[in-house]
N, C-alpha and C positions, 0 to 999 in steps of 0.2 A: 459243182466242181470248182474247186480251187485253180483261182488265174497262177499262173505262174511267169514271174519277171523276169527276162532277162537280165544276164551277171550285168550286160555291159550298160544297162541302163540303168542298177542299182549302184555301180562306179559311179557314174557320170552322177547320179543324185546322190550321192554321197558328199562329190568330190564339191556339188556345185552348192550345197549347204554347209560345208567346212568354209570354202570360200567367201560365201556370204556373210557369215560373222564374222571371218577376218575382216571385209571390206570395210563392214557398219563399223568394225571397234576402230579401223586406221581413221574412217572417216571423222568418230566423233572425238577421238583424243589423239591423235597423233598430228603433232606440228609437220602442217605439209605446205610447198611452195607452191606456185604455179607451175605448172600446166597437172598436177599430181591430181590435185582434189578432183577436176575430170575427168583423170584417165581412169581414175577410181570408179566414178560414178557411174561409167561408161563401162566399167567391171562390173559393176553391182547389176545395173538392166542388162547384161551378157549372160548373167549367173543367172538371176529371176527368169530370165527367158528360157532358161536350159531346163528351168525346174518345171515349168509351167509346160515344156513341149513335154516331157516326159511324164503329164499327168493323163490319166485315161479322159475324164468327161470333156479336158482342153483339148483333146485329140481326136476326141469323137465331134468337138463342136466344128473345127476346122474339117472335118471330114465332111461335114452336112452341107459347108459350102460350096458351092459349083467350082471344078476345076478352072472356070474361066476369072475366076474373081479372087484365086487364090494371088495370084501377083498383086491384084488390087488392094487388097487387104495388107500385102508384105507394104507396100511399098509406102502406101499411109502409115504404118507403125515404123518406118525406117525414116519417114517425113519429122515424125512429131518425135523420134530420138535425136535425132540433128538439132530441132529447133531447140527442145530440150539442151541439151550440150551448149550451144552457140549462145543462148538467151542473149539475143539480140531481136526482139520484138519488130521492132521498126525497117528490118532487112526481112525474118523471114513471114510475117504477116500474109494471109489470115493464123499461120499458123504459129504460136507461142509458146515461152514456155509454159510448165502444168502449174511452178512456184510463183508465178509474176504476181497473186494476189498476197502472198503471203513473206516475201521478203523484207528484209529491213531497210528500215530509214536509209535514205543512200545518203553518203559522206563522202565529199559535201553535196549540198543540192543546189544548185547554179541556178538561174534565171538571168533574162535580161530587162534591163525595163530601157524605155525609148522617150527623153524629154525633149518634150519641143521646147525653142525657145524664139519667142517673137524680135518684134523692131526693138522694141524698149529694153532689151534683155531680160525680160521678165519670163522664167519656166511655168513648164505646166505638163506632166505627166500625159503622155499618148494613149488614150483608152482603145488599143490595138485591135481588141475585141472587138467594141460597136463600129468600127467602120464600116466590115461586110460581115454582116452577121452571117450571112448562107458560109461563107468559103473562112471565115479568119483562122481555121484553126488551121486548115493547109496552107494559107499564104503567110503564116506567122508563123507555122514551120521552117517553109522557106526561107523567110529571111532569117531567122537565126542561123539557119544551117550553112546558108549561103556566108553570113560573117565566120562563121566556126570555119569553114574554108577556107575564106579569105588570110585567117591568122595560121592559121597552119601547112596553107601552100608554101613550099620552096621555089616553087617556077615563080619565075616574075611575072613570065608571059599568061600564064594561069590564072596565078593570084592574082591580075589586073584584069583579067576575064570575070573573075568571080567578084570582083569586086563591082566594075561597071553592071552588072549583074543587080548587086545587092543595092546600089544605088539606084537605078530602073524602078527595082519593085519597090524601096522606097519614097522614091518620088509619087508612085500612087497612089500610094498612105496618105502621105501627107496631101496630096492634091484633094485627096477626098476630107481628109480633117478640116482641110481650110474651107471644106467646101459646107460641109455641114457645121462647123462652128468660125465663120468671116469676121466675127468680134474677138476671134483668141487664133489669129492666124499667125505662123512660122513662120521661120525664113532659112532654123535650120534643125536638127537635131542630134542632141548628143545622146550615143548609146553606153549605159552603165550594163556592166558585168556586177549582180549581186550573189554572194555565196553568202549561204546560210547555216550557220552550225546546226552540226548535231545535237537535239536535243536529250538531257537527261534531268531526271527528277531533282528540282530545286535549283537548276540553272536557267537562267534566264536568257532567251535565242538571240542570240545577236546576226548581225545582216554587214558583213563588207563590202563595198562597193567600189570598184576601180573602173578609170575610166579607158573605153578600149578604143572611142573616136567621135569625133564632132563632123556632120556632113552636112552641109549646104544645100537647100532645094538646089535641082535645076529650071 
């Protein structure tokens, strides 16, 4: 016996694959600004979803699931659209978005590097890493993050919050460097901001460094 479709759900998959080629073709050739490229995108899994509810074995799978776990289900696919949209990994973590492996080279790519420099004024690169080898990659989080505050606070009272802050945990850095290397001990360190060009074939990567502060053990 032949299924027969309703009108209003041959509209609706009509309307929501007309759709869908508009979105992809604005996507891939049409010069758009911000906030557009996501409202788009945020169109296009709108569309996919409408097509996908309106498929029988999609709706037969959904039905097999226990009424109790139907919210369950919505609310992780409505989790990982968000993270999706936001791609901001580091806020909404564990969950990310689905492109993070496959995006491009980010321009610019920033780092910081942290030169001690002794009595003598003689420098010497902070190997940030081998301090705490268990914990460096969240405590060297932190202190970047905490200077990216500091330069960007308006409040005074803040920024000197965040700052005493970034000093503290650098003080233990460096307590611990002097502690495991007493023959190349500091007394202060300067932090360099380095931006790194974008690479392309046949250009050679260069690296800028500006200087963003010199602090003093305490």
């Amino acid at each position: 016996m032949q299924r027969i479709v309703p009108r209003t759900s041959r509209i609706i998959v009509v309307l929501s694959l007309v759709g869908l080629m508009s979105t992809i073709t604005m996507l891939l050739f049409a010069p758009l600004l911000k906030p557009w490229p996501k409202v788009l995108e945020g169109t296009l899994y709108l569309q996919c979803f409408l097509l996908l509810a309106h498929y029988p074995p999609v709706q037969q799978l959904f039905a097999s699931i226990p009424k109790s776990q139907h919210r369950v289900v919505l609310c992780l696919g409505g989790i990982l659209l968000v993270t999706q949209l936001l791609s901001r990994p580091q806020q909404t973590f564990p969950f990310i978005a689905w492109n993070m492996y496959s995006g491009r080279f980010a321009e610019p790519t920033q780092y910081l590097e942290y030169i001690g420099v002794g009595p003598d004024n003689q420098e010497m690169v902070i190997p940030i890493g081998k301090l705490f080898a268990a914990q460096h990659r969240t405590m060297f989080w932190h202190l970047n993050h905490l200077l990216k505050k500091v330069e960007a606070e308006p409040n005074q009272l803040i920024r000197k919050k965040y700052a005493d802050q970034h000093q503290a945990l650098l003080d233990v850095y460096m307590a611990r460097f002097n502690e495991l290397y007493p023959e190349k001990a500091v007394s202060r360190v300067r932090v360099i901001e380095c931006t790194l060009s974008r690479p392309a074939p046949g250009v050679k990567l260069e690296v800028t460094r500006r200087l963003i502060g010199e602090y003093p053990l305490s």
